[in-house]
C-alpha positions, 0 to 999 in steps of 0.5 A, spaced: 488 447 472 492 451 468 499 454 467 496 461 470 494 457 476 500 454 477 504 461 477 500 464 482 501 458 487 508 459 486 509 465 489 511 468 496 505 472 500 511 477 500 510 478 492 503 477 492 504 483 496 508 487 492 504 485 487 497 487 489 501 494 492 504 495 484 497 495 482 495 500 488 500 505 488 502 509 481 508 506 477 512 513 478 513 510 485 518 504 485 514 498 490 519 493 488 521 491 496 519 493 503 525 497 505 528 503 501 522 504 496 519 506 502 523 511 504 520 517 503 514 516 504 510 517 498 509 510 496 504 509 503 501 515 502 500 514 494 497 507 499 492 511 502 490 515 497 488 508 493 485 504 498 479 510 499 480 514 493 480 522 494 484 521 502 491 524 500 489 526 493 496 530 493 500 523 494 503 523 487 506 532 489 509 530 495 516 532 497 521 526 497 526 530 501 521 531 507 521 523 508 518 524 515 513 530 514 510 525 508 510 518 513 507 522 519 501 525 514 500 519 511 500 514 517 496 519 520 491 519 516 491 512 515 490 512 522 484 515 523 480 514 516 482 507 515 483 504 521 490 502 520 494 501 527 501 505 526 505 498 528 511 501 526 514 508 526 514 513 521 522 515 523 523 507 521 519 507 516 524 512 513 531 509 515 534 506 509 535 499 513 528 498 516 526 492 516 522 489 510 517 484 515 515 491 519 512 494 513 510 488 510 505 487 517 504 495 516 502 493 509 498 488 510 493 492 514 491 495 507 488 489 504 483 490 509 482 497 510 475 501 510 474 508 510 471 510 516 464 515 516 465 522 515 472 522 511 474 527 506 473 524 499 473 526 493 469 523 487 475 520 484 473 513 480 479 507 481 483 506 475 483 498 477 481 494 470 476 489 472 482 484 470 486 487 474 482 486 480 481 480 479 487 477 478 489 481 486 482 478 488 485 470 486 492 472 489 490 474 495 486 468 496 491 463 494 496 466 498 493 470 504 488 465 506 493 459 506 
C-alpha cells in the first residue's frame, strides 16, 4: 500500500465530497464548505451543468446577487433532467446559516445522477483529466461505500 492510500483512507466523506465537488465545479466558485460557498447558487448550478455538460451552460454568467432566481433555476432543473429530489429549499440554500448536512444530502444526489432522455444539451466535452477521474472514482469507493 502506498502513501496515496493511506491519504485517501484518512479523509472524512465530507472532504471527499468537497473534493469530488472541486473537480466538478469551475475553481471561480469557492467549494470549500457546505453552507456559505453555496449561497447564491451559482456553485449548484455550475453542479448541474458538470454532471450533464450543456444543461446550464450559463452557470459561470449567473448573477450572484439574485441567489434565489439561481437555486430555484438550478434545483429546477436538476429536478427534472437529473433526477435529483429537492430535499431541501432553495430559500435555505441560500441562507448564510443553512446547515452544512442538508446540502451535503442534497450534494450527494449528484454522485449518481443521470440525464433523463430528452434533455437540452449541448456538445460540449468534459474537461476531467483522465487522472482526475481516476483519483474521484478511488475516493469515492474508499469513502461512499464503507
Amino acid at each position: 500500500m502506498d502513501d496515496d492510500d493511506d491519504n485517501i483512507k484518512d479523509i472524512t466523506p465530507k472532504q471527499a465530497l468537497l473534493a469530488w465537488c472541486k473537480v466538478k465545479i469551475p475553481r471561480t466558485f469557492p467549494t470549500n464548505n457546505f453552507n456559505k460557498d453555496w449561497n447564491d447558487g451559482r456553485a449548484i448550478a455550475c453542479l448541474v451543468d458538470a454532471v450533464a455538460p450543456g444543461l446550464f451552460p450559463e452557470c459561470e454568467k449567473l448573477d450572484p446577487s439574485e441567489a434565489l432566481k439561481n437555486a430555484r433555476q438550478s434545483m429546477k432543473t436538476a429536478e427534472k433532467w437529473l433526477g435529483i429530489p429537492q430535499v431541501i429549499s432553495p430559500e435555505d440554500i441560500m441562507n448564510p446559516n443553512v446547515d452544512a448536512l442538508s446540502v451535503m444530502t442534497y450534494v450527494l444526489y449528484y454522485l449518481t445522477a443521470k440525464l433523463k432522455p430528452g434533455a437540452n444539451t449541448d456538445a460540449r466535452k468534459s474537461d476531467d483529466p483522465t487522472a482526475v477521474d481516476a483519483k474521484r472514482k478511488k475516493i469515492q469507493q474508499n469513502t461512499f461505500t464503507d
